[in-house]
Residue frames as qw, qx, qy, qz and C-alpha x, y, z in Angstrom:
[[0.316, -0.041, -0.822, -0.472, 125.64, 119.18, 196.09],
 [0.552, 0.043, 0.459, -0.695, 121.76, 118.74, 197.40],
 [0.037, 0.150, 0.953, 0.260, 119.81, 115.64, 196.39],
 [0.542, -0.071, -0.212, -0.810, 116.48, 116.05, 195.03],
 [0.296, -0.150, -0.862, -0.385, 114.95, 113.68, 196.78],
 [0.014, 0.512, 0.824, -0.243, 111.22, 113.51, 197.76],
 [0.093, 0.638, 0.618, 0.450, 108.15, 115.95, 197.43],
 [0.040, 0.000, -0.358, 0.933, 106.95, 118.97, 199.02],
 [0.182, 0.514, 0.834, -0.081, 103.68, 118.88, 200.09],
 [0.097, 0.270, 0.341, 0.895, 101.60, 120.96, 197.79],
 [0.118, -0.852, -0.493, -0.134, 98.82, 121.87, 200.31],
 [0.196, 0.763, -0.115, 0.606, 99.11, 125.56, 201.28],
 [0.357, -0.739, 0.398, -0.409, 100.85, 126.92, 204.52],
 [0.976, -0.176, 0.068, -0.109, 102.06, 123.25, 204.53],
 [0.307, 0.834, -0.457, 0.026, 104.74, 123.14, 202.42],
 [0.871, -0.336, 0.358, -0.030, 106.31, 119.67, 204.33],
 [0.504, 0.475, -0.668, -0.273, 108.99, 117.42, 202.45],
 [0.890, 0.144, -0.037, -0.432, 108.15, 114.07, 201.94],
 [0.047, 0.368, -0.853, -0.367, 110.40, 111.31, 201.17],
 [0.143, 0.309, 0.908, 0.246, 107.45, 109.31, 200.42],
 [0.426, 0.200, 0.037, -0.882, 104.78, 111.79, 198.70],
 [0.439, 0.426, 0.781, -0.126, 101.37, 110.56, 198.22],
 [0.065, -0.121, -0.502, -0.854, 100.36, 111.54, 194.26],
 [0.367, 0.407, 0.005, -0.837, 97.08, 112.81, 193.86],
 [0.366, 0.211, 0.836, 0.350, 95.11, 110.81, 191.36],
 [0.203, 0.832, 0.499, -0.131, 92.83, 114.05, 190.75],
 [0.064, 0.991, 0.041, -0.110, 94.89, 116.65, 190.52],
 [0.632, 0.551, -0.308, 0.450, 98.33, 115.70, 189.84],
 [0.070, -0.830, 0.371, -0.411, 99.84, 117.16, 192.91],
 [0.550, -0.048, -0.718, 0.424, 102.11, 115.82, 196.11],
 [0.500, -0.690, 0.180, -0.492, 101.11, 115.74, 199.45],
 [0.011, -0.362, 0.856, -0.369, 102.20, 114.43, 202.75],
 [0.198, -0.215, -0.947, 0.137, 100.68, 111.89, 204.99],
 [0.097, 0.400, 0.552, -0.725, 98.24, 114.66, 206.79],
 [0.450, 0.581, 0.114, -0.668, 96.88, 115.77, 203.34],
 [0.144, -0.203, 0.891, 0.379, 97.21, 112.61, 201.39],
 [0.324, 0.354, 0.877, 0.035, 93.34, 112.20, 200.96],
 [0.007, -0.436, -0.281, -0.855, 91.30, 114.68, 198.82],
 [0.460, -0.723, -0.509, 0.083, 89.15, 115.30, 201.59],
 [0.546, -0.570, -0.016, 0.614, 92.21, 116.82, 203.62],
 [0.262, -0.329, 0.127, 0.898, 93.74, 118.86, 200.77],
 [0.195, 0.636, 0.514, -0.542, 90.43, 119.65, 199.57],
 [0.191, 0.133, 0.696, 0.680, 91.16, 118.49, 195.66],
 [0.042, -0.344, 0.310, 0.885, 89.98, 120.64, 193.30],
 [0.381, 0.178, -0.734, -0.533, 89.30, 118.32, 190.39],
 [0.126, 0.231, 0.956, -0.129, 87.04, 116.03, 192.61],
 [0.409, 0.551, 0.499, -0.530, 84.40, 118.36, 192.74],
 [0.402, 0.505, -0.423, -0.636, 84.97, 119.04, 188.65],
 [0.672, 0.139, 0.727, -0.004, 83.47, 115.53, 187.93],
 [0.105, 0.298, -0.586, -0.746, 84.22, 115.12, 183.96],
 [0.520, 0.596, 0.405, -0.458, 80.36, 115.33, 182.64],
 [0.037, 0.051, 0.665, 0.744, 80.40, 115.00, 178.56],
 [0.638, 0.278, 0.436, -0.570, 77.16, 115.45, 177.03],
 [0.282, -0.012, 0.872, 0.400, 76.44, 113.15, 174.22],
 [0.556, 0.234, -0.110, -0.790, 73.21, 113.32, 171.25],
 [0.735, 0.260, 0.626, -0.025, 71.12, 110.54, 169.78],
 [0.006, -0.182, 0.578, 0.795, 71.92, 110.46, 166.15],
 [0.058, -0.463, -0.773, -0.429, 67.96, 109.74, 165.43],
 [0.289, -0.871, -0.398, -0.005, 65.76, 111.96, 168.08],
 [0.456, 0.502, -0.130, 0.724, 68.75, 114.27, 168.89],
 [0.662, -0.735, 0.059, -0.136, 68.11, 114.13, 172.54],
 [0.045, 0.666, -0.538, 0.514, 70.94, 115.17, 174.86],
 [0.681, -0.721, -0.041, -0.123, 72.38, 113.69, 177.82],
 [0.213, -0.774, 0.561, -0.204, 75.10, 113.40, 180.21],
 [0.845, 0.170, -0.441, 0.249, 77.32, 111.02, 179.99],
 [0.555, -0.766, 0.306, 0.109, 79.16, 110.32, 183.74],
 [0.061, -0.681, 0.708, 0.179, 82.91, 109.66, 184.02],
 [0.231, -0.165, 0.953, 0.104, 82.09, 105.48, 183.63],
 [0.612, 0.488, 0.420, -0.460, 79.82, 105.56, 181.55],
 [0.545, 0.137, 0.783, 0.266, 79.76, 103.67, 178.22],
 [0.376, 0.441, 0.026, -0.815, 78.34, 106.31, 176.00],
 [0.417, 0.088, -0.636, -0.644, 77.30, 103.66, 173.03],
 [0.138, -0.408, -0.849, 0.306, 75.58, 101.39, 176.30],
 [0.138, 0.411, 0.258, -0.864, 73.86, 104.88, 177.14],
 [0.355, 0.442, -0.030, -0.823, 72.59, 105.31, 173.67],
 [0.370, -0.078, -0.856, -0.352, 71.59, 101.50, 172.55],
 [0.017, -0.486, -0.779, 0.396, 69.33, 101.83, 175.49],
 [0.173, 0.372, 0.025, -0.912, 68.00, 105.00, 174.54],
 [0.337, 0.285, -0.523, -0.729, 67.09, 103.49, 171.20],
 [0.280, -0.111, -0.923, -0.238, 65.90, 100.33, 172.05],
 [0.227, -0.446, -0.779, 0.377, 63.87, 101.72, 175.01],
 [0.031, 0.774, 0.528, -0.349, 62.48, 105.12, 174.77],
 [0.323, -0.081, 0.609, 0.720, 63.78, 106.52, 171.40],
 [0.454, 0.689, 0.529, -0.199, 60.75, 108.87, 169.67],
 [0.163, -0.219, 0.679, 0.682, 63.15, 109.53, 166.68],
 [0.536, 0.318, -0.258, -0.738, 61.62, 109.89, 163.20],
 [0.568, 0.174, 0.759, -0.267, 59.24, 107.08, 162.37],
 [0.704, 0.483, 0.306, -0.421, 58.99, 107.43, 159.12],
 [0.932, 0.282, 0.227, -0.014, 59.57, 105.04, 155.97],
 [0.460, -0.404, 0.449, 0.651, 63.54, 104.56, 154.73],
 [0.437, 0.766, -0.119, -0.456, 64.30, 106.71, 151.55],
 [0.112, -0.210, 0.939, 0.248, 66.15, 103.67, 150.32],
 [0.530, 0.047, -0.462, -0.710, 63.69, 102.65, 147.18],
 [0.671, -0.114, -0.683, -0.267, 63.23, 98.73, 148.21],
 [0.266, -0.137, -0.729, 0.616, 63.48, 98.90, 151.93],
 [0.467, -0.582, -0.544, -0.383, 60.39, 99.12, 154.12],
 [0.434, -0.236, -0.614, 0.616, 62.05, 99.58, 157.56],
 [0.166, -0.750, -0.502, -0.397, 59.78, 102.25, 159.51],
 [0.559, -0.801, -0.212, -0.030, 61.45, 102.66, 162.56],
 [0.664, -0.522, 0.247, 0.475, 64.91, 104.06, 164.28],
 [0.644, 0.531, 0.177, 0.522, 65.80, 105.86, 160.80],
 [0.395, -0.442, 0.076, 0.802, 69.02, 108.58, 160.41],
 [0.334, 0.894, 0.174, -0.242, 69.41, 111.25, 158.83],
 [0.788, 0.335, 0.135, 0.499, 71.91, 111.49, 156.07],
 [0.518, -0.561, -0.035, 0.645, 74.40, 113.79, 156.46],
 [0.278, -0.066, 0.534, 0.796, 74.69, 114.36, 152.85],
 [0.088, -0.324, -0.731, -0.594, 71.65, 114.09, 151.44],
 [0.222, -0.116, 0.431, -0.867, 69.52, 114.72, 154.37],
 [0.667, 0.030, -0.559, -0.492, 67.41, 111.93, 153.74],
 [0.513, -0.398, 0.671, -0.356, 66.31, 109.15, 156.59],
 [0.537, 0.310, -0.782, -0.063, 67.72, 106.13, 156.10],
 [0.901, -0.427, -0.012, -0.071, 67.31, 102.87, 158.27],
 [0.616, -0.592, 0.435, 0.283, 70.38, 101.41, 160.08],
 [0.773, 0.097, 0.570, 0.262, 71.51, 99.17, 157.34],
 [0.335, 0.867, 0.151, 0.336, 71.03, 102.41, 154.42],
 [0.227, -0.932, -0.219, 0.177, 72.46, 104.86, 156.67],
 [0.596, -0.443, 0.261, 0.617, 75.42, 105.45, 155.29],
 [0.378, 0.658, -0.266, -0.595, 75.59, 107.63, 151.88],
 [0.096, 0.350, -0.827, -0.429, 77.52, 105.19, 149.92],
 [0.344, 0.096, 0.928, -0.108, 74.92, 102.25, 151.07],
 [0.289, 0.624, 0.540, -0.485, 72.07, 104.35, 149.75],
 [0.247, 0.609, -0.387, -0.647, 73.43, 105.75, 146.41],
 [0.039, 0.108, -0.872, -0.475, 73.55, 101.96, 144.51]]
């Protein structure tokens, strides 16, 4: 009967057992004490930094969203600060709004905020 306990260390030509492995928080793996930091076992997943890219829904400018990054913080600045989206007049009959308008999805029509939804825009 062998007990399973601790890790083997998962850098190569290493191959240690552990009874206290250090997890990984990048990559999932065990290591020992000598290659417990990504530095040492030279993690993978650090350098693969998780990059989204995101769109405005009004100017349909791109960007990169980092790993902590807020992505609706990212893109209420965008809009309130350098947004050159369509400027022109909601297709909602009594509304006047001029600025920051969507495009329907359905209809394909720009709507202000408050319109922008199909249903809002149909009564």
């Amino acid at each position: 009967m062998t007990l399973e306990i601790g890790k083997h260390c998962s850098f190569p030509d290493c191959n240690q057992l552990d009874f206290l492995p250090f997890l990984c928080g990048n990559c999932n793996k065990y290591y020992c004490l000598k290659h417990r930091t990504c530095e040492s076992h030279q993690c993978i997943e650090i350098k693969k930094e998780k990059i989204k890219k995101i769109k405005c829904p009004i100017c349909k400018s791109k960007f990169l969203l980092k790993k902590d990054q807020d992505p609706n913080l990212l893109i209420n600045n965008h809009i309130i600060n350098e947004c050159t989206g369509p400027k022109k007049k909601c297709s909602y009959k009594r509304c006047k709004v001029k600025s920051n308008l969507i495009q329907c999805n359905v209809c394909k029509k720009n709507y202000c905020i408050k319109h922008r939804f199909h249903g809002h825009h149909l009564q």
